[in-house]
N, C-alpha and C positions, 0 to 999 in steps of 0.2 A: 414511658413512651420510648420506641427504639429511634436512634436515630440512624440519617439517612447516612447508607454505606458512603467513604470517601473514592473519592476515585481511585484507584492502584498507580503507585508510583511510576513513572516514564522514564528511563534508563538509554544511554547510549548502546549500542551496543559494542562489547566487549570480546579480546582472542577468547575466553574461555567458554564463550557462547554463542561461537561462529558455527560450529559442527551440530548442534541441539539445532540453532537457526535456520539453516540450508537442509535438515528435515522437516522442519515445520513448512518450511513454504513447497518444498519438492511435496510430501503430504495432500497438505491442503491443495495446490494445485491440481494434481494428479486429478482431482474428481471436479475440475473447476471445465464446465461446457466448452469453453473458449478455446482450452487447449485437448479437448479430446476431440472438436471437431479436427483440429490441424492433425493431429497426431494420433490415430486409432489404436494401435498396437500397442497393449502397456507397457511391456517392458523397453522397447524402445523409446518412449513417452516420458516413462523416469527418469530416463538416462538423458536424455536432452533435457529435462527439467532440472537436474543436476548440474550441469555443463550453464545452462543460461541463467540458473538463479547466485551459483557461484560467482559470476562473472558480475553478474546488478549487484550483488552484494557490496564486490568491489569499485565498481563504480561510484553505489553509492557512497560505502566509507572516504572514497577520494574527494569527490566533488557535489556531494548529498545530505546526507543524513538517513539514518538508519536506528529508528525509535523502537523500543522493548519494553513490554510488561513481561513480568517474567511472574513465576510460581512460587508458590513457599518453600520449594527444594532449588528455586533459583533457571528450572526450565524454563524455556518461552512458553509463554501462554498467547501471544499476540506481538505483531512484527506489522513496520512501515518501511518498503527504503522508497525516496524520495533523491531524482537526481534532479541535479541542478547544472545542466551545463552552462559553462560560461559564455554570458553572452557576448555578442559584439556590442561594440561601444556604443550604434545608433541605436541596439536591439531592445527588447519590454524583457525584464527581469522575469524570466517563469521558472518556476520549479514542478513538477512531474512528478505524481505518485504511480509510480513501477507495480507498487503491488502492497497489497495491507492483506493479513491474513489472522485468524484467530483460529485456536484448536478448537477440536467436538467439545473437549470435556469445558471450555470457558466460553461457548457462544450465547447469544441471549443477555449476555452483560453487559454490552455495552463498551464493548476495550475496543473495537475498531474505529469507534463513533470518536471514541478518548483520545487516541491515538490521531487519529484526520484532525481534531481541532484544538489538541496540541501544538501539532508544525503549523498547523495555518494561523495561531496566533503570532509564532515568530515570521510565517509570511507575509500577513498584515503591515506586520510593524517592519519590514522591509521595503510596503509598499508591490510588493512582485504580485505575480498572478498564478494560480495554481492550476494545473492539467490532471485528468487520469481518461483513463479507455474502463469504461465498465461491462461487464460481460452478463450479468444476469439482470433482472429484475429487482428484484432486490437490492442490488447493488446499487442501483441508479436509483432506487428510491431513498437509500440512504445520501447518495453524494449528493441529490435534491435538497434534501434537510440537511443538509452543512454549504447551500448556497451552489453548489453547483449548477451548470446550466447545460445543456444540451449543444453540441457544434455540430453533429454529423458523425455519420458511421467513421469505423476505427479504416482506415486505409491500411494494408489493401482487403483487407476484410470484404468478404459480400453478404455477410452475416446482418441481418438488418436490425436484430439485437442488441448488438455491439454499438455502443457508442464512445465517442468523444467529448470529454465534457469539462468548461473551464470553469473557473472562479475568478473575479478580477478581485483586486485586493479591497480590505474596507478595514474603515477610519475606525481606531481603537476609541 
């Protein structure tokens, strides 16, 4: 009897796999609805996708978290950064997922789902409360199966697609 695959290991991410990184999500992006309504023109499109996924990267590395499944030659297969800005002292602990991405050749397995309830397990156990803006269908019906909830379109978005959607923390 075969048994059931393990989940692929979850990795910080690393300098030697910031540049493989920042094409996977410029990549994946590039064909992601959300940003080709903003942005029509493709080569213009990348280059702003490069400029702002560079930047989330480092955000996240500072004040975040930026989670990796990587390949058997060690490329990303699958990417989370999550920021966490600090809150003020009265404020509800949230962390933000910026953006989770998996390549063509690893979709269908299952590493974004691994990935979202990875960091929500160390969210939980912070007690915080987790954020993301989802853009397709699809997407919202996964953040739905990992407890997500609907708040409202993405501001200033008029995209009625677009949503906002939290998670409040829950007891390990």
């Amino acid at each position: 009897m075969d048994q059931p695959e393990s989940p692929p290991p979850i990795v910080w991410l690393d300098r030697t796999r910031r540049r493989a990184a920042l094409q996977l999500l410029v990549h994946v992006f590039d064909r992601d609805p959300a940003w080709r309504r903003i942005i029509r023109w493709a080569p213009a499109r990348a280059l702003v996708l490069r400029v702002y996924y560079r930047r989330a990267m480092r955000v996240a590395l500072a004040e975040g978290r930026v989670d990796l499944i990587a390949g058997p030659t060690g490329t990303p297969l699958a990417l989370a950064l999550w920021f966490h800005p600090r809150p003020a002292i009265s404020a509800a602990d949230v962390w933000h997922l910026e953006a989770v991405v998996v390549d063509e050749v690893a979709r269908g397995r299952g590493l974004g789902g691994h990935l979202i309830r990875h960091a929500l397990t160390d969210i939980d156990a912070r007690g915080a409360t987790a954020t993301l803006d989802a853009s397709t269908p699809a997407s919202q019906r996964l953040y739905e199966r990992l407890g997500f909830t609907p708040t409202g379109p993405v501001p200033p978005w008029p995209w009625p697609r677009d949503l906002r959607m939290r998670r409040e923390a829950r007891a390990n």
